[in-house]
C-alpha positions in Angstrom: -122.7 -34.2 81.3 -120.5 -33.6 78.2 -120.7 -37.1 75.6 -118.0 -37.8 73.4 -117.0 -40.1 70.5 -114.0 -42.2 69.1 -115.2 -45.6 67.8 -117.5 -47.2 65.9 -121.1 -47.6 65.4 -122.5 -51.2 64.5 -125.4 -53.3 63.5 -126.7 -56.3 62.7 -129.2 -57.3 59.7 -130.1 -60.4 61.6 -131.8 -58.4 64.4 -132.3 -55.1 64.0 -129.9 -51.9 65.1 -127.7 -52.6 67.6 -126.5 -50.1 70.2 -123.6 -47.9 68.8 -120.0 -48.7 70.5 -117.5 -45.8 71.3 -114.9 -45.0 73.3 -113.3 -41.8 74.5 -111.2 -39.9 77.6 -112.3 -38.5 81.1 -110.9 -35.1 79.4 -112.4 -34.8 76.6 -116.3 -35.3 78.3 -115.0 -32.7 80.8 -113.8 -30.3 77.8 -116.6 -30.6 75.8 -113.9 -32.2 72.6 -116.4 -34.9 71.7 -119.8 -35.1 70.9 -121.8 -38.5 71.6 -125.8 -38.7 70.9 -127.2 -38.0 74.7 -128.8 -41.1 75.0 -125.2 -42.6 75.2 -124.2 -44.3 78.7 -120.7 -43.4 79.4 -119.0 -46.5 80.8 -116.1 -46.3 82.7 -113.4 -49.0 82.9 -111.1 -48.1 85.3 -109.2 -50.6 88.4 -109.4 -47.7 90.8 -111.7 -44.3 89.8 -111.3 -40.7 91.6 -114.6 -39.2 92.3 -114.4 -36.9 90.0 -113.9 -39.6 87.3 -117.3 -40.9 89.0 -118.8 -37.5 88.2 -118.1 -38.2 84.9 -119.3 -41.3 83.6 -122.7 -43.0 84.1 -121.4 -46.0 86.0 -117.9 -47.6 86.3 -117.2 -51.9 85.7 -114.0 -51.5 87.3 -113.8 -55.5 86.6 -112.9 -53.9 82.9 -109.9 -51.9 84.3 -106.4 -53.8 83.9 -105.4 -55.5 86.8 -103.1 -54.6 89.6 -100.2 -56.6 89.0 -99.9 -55.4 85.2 -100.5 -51.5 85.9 -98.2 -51.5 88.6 -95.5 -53.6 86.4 -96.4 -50.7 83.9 -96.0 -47.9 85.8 -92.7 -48.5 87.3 -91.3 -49.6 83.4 -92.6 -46.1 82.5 -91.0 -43.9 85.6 -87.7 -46.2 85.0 -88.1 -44.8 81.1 -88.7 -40.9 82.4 -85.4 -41.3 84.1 -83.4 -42.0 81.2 -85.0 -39.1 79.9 -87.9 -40.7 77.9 -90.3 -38.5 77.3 -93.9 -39.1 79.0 -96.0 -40.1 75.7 -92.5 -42.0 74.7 -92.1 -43.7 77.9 -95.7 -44.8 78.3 -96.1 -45.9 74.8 -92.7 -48.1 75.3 -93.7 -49.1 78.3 -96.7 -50.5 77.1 -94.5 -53.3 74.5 -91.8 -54.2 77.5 -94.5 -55.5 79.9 -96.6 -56.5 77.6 -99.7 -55.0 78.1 -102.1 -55.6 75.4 -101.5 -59.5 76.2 -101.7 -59.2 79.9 -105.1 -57.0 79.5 -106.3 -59.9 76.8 -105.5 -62.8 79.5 -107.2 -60.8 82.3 -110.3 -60.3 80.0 -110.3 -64.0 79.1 -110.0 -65.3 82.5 -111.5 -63.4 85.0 -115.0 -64.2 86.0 -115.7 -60.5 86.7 -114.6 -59.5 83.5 -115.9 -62.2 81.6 -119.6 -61.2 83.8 -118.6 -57.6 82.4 -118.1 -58.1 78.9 -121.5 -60.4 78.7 -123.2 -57.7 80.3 -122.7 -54.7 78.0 -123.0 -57.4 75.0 -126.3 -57.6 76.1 -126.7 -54.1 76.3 -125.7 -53.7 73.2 -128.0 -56.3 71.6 -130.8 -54.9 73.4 -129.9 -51.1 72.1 -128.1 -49.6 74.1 -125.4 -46.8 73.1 -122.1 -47.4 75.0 -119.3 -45.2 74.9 -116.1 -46.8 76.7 -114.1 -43.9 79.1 -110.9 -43.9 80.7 -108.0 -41.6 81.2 -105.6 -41.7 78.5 -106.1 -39.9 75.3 -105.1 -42.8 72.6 -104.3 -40.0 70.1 -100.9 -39.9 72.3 -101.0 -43.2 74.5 -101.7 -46.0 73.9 -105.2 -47.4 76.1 -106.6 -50.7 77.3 -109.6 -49.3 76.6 -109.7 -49.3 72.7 -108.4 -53.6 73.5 -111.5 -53.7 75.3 -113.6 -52.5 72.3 -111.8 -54.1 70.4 -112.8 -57.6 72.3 -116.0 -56.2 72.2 -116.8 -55.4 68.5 -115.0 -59.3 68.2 -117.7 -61.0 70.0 -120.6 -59.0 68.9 
């Protein structure tokens, strides 16, 4: 399996090297476009995973992936955009400000018990050592991702 980086390694002085935090895209571990130290778990945080996204990661927390309601309120706002002849980077991008996204994704972290579970999870991981690397679909050099909220919650609380 292919490892790949886009984030940010951290530690702490108080106790000792922590576990490096990244994040990357399905595509680039399949393409060999990133390079991550092979000790790194891949974590997926996707609602819904293909099995060949399972091939591809070390485990999935699909309590990590947005939630239904605001994916699908996202998905039609970026087919309505394609039809007015948005392009698909354009459309998904604005999109992403008309529902709201990063807020919705922020709620759902703060108030699900899954996620919540989730997030205190790979914290621990983390603190214990452990090299993460945070994988979904989109390739946030183009789209915007829930994924680099989630590290961004992540790095927060650490």
């Amino acid at each position: 399996m292919a490892r790949g980086s886009e984030g940010t390694d951290e530690t702490d002085g108080e106790t000792g090297i922590e576990g490096t935090l990244t994040d990357t895209y399905v595509a680039a571990l399949q393409h060999d476009l990133v390079d991550l130290p092979p000790e790194t778990t891949l974590v997926g945080v996707v609602r819904k995973p293909t099995p060949w996204f399972h091939a591809a990661v070390d485990e999935n927390l699909a309590a990590l992936g947005p939630p239904a309601a605001v994916l699908e309120s996202f998905r039609t706002t970026v087919d309505d955009l394609k039809m007015r002849g948005i392009c698909e980077e354009g459309a998904h991008n604005a999109a992403w400000d008309e529902v709201g996204f990063e807020e919705r994704y922020r709620e759902h972290l703060e108030e699900s018990a899954d996620a919540q579970a989730a997030l205190e999870g790979l914290e621990t991981r983390l603190a214990d050592g452990e090299s993460l690397a945070l994988v979904c679909y989109e390739n946030t050099d183009k789209k915007r991702c829930h994924r680099t909220v989630l590290r961004d919650v992540l790095e927060k609380r650490r």
